[in-house]
SEVOMAR-554289 format. One record per atom (N, C-alpha, C): residue in three letters; z, y, x. Coordinates in steps of 0.2 Angstrom, whole numbers, plus 5000, padded with zeros to 4 digits. Layout:
ALAZYX ...
! end
This chain:
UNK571558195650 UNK571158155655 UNK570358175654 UNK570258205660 UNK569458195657 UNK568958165659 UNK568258155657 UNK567758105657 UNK567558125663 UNK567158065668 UNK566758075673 UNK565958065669 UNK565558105672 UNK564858115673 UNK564758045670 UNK564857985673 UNK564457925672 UNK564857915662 UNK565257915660 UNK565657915656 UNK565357965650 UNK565158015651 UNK564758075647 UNK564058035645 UNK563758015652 UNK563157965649 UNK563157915646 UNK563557885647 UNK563757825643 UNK563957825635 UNK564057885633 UNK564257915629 UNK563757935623 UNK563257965628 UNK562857995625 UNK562357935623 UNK562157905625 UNK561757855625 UNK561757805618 UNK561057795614 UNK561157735609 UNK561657715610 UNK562057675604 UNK562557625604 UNK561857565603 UNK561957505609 UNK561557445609 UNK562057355606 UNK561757335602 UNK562157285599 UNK562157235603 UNK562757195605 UNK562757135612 UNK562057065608 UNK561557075615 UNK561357015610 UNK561556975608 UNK561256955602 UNK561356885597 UNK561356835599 UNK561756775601 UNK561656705604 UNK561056665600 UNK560856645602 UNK560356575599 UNK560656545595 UNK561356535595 UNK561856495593 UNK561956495586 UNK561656535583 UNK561756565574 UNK561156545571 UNK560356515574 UNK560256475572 UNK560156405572 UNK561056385572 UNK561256295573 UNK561356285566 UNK561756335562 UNK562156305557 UNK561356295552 UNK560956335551 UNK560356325546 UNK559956255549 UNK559956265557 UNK559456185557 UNK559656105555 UNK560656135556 UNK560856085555 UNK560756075547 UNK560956115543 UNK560956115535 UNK560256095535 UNK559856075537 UNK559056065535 UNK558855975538 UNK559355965542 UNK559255905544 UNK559855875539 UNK560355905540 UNK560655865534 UNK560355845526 UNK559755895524 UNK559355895519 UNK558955835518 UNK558855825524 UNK558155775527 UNK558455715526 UNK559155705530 UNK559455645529 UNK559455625524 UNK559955675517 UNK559955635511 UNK559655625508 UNK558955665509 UNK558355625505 UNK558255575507 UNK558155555513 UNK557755485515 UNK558255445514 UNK558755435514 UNK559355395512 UNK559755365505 UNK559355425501 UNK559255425493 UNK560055455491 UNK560355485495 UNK560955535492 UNK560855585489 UNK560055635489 UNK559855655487 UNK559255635483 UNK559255635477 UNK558655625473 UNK558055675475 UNK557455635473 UNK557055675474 UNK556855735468 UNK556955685462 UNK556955725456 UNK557655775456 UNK558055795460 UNK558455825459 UNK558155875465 UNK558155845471 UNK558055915476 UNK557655885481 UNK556755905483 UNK556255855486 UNK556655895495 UNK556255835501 UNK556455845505 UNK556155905509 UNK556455915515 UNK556055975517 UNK555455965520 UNK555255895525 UNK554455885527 UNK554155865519 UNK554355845514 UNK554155865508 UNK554055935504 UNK554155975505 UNK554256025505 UNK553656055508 UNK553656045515 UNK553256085522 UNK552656035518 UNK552455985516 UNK551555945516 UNK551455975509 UNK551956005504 UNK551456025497 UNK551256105503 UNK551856105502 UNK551656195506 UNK550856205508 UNK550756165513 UNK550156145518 UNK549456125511 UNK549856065508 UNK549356065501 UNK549056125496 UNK549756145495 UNK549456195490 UNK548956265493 UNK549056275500 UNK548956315504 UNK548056315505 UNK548156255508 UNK547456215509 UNK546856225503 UNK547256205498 UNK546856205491 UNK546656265487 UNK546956335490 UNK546956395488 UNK547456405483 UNK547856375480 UNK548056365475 UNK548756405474 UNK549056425481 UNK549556455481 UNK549456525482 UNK548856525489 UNK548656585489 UNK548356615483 UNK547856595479 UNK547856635471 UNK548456675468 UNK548756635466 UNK549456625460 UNK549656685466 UNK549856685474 UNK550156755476 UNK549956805476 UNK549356825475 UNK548856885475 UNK548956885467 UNK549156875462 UNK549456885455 UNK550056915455 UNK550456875457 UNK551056895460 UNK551156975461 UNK550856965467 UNK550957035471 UNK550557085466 UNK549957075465 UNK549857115459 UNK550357155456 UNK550457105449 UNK551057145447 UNK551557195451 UNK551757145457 UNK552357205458 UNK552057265460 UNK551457265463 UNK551257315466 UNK551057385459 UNK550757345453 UNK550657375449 UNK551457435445 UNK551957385445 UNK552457385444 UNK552957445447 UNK552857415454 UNK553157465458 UNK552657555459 UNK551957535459 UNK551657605459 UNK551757675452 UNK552057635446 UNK552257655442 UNK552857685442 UNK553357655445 UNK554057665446 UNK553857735452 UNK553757705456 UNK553657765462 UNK553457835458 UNK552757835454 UNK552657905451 UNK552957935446 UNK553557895442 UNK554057905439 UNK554657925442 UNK554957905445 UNK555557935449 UNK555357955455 UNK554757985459 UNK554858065463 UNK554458095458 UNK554258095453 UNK554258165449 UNK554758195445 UNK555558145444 UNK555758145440 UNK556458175446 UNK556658135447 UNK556858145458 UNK556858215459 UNK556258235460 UNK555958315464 UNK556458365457 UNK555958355452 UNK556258395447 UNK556958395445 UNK557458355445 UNK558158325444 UNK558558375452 UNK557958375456 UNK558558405463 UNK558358435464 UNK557858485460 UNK557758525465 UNK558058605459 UNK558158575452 UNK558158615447 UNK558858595442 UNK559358625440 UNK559858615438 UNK559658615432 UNK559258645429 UNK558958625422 UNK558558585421 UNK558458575426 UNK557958475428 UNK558458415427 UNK558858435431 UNK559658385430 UNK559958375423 UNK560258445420 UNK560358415415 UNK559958395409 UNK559358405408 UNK558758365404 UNK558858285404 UNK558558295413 UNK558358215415 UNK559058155418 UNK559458185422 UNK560058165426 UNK560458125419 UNK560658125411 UNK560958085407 UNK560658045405 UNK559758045407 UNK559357985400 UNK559157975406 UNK559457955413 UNK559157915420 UNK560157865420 UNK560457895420 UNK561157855419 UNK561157825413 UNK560757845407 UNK561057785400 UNK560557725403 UNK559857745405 UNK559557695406 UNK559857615412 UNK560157675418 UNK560557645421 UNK560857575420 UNK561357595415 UNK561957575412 UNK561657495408 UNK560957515405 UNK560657445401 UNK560557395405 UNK560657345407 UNK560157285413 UNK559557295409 UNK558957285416 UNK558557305411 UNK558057235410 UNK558157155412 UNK558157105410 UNK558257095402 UNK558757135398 UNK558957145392 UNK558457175387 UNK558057195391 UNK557357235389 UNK556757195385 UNK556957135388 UNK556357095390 UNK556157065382 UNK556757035378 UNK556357035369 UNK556157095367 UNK556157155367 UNK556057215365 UNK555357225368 UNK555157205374 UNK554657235378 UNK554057185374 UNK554357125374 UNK553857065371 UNK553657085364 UNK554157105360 UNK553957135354 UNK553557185352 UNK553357235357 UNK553157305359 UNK552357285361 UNK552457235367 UNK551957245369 UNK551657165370 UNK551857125368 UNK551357035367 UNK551757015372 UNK551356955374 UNK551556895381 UNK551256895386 UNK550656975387 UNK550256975391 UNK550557005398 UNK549957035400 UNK550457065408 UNK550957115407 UNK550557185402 UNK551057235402 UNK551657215401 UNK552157145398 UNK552857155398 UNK553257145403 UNK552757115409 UNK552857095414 UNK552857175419 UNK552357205420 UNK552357255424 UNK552857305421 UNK552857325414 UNK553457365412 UNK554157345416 UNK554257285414 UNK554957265417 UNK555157275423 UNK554657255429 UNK554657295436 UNK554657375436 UNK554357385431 UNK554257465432 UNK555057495431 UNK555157475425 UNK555957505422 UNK556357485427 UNK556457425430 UNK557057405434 UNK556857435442 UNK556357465442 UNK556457495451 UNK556557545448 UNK556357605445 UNK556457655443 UNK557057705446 UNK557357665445 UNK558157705446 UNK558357695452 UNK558157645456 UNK558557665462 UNK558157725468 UNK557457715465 UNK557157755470 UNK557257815466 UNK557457845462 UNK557557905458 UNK558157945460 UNK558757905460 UNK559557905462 UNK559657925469 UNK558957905475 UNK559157895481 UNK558757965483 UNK558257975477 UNK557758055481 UNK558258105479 UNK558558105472 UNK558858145471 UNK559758175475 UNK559658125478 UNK560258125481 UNK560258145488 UNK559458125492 UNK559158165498 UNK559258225495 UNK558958285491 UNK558758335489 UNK559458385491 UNK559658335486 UNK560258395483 UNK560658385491 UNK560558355494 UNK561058325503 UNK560758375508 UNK560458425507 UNK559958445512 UNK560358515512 UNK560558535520 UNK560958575522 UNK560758625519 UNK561058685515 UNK560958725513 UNK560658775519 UNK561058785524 UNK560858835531 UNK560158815533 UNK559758745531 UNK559158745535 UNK558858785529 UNK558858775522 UNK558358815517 UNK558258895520 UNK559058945521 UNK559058995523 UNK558859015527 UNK558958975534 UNK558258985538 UNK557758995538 UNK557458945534 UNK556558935531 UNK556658995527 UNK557158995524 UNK556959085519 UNK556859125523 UNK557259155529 UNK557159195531 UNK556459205537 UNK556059135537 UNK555559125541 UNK555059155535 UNK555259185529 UNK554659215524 UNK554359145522 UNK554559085520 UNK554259015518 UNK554059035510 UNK553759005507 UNK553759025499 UNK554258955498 UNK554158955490 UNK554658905490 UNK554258835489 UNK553358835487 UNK553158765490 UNK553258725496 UNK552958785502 UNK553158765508 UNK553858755508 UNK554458785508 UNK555058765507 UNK555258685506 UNK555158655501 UNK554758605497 UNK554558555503 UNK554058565504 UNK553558535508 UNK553658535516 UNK553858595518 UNK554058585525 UNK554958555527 UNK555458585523 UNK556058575522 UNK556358505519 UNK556358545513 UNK556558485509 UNK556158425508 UNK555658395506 UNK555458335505 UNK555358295514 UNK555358315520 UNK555758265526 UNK556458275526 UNK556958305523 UNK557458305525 UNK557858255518 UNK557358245515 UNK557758185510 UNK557358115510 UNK556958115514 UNK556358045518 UNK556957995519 UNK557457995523 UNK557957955524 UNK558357905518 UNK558457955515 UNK558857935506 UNK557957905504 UNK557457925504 UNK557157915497 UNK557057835501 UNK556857825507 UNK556657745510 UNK557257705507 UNK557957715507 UNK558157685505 UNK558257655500 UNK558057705494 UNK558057675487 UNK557357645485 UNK556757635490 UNK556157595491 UNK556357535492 UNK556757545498 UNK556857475499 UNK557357415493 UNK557957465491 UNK558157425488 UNK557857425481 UNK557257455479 UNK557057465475 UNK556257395475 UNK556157375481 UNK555657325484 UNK556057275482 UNK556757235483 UNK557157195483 UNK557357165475 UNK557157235468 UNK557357225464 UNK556757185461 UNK556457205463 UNK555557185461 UNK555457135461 UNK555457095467 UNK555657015469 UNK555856995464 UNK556357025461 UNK557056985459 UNK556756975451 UNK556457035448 UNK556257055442 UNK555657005439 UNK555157015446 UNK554456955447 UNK554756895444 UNK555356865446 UNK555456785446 UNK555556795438 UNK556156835434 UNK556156825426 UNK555556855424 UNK555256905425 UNK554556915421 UNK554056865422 UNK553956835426 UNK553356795426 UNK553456715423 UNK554156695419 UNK554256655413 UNK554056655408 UNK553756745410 UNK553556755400 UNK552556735398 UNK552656645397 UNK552056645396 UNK551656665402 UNK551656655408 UNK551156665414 UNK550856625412 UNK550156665414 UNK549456575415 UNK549356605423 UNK549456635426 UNK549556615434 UNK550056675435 UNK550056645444 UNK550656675446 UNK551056625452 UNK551556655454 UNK552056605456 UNK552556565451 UNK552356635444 UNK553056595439 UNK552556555435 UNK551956555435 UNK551556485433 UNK551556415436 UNK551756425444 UNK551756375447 UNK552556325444 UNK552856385442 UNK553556345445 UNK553656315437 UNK553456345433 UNK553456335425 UNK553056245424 UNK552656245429 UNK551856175427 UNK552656135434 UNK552856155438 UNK553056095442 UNK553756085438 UNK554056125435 UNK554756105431 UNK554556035425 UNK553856055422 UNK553656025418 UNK553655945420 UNK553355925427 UNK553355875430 UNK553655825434 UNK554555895433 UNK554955875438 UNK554655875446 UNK554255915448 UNK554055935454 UNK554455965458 UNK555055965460 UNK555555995463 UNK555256025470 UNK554655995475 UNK554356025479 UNK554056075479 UNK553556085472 UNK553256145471 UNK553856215470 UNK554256195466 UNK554656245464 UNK555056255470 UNK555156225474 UNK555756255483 UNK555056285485 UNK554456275487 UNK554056315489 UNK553856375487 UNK553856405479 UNK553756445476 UNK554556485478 UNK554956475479 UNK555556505477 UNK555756525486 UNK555356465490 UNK555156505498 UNK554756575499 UNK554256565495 UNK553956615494 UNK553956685492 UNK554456675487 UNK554756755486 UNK555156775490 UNK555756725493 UNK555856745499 UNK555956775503 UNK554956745506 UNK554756775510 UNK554456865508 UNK554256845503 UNK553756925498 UNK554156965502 UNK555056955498 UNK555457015499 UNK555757025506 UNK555756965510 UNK555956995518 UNK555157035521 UNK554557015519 UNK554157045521 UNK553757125518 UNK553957145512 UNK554157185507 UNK554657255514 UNK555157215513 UNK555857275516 UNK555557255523 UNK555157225528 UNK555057245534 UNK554457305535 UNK553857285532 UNK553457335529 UNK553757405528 UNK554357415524 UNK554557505522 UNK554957485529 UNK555357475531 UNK555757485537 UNK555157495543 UNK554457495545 UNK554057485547 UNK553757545548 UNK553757575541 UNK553457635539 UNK554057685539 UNK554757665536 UNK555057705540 UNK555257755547 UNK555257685551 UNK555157715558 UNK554657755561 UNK554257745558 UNK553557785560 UNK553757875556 UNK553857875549 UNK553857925547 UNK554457965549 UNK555057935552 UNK555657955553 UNK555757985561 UNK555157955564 UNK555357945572 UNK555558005574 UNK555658085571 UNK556058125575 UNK556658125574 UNK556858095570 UNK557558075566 UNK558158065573 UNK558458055577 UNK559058035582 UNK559257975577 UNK559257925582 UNK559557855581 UNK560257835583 UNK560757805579 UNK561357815580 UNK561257725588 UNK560757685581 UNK560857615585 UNK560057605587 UNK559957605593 UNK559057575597 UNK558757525593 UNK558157525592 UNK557857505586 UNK557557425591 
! end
């Protein structure tokens, strides 16, 4: 049987997702109005979990007062410290791991023992080594993003068709260029993925290292409103990371698209 012309196009054409109904944000409004109820009704304590227009007026309070805005510019701090650590670590580590079998086997076994440790489990050790101050904080981010942006470069590298390198060989490329013109865009795709899920670890890492003794931060807010039984503060602080890491992974997807735009899209962006 074969395809008619309209049929070839339709073929060739992105695959486009049916849109989404409105209808998928009912079950969330509803869960927030039920929220509301059992506060105001007293099924919900307040010392146990504050309501959500409770919730919205500290938001607006803390906000107002500077108070949340500081503590998030700490925050991000860190991870940003955290993560630019980890980034100059695992693609130098990455580059030389794929692009050298004796890079591999050097660095490819003490990046899987690390692997294998949580690196949460770090955190007496790290206290011990280095005090209560920021370094065991930023270490922890550092060690815990490590590896996945490390795993996903190295696994671009080594994924890179051999037939395009032969080409560039034969275009007289040296092997910098090679490097530079071939391989480091042709492993762009794998490395954004292990940023991103390497962004998403960060978040997660901020929340236990900023327990350790913060004097600000988000995890100072949440430490001074547990002390209080301030349940509001803490559902705000715990909104806001959140947000960090949906707005974190829209930013590299962001940048992705930009550095990727020659790439062919399977689905329309």
């Amino acid at each position: 049987m074969s395809l008619t012309t309209a049929d070839r196009i339709s073929l060739a054409r992105p695959f486009r997702w049916p849109r989404l109904s409105r209808a998928r944000w009912l079950s969330p409004v509803l869960l927030l109005a039920l929220w509301e109820l059992g506060s105001r009704f007293g099924v919900i304590p307040e010392r146990v979990l504050a309501a959500p227009s409770t919730v919205a007026e500290t938001f607006w309070a803390l906000t107002i007062s500077g108070e949340l805005p500081a503590n998030l510019l700490v925050s991000l701090a860190r991870a940003l410290a955290g993560l630019t650590i980890a980034l100059i670590v695992a693609v130098t580590l990455g580059l030389i791991s794929g692009l050298s079998r004796l890079g591999e086997t050097a660095i490819d076994p003490l990046m899987q023992i690390k692997r294998t440790i949580p690196s949460l489990a770090l955190t007496p050790l790290f206290i011990v080594w280095f005090g209560i101050g920021e370094t065991p904080k930023i270490a922890l981010i550092a060690v815990a993003t490590t590896f996945p942006i490390y795993l996903n470069l190295f696994a671009g590298v080594r994924g890179i068709d051999v037939r395009l390198v032969e080409a560039a060989r034969s275009f007289g490329l040296s092997d910098w260029s090679l490097v530079r013109e071939v391989i480091l865009p042709g492993a762009l795709p794998s490395f954004f993925v292990g940023l991103r899920y390497a962004l998403g670890v960060s978040v997660l890492v901020l929340v236990v290292a900023e327990q350790i003794n913060a004097q600000a931060g988000l995890g100072h807010l949440i430490n001074n409103a547990r002390d209080f039984m301030r349940t509001d503060i803490i559902v705000v602080c715990l909104l806001v990371y959140a947000l960090l890491g949906l707005g974190a992974d829209a930013f590299v997807r962001t940048l992705e698209r930009r550095a990727l735009a020659w790439r062919p899209s399977l689905v329309e962006q």
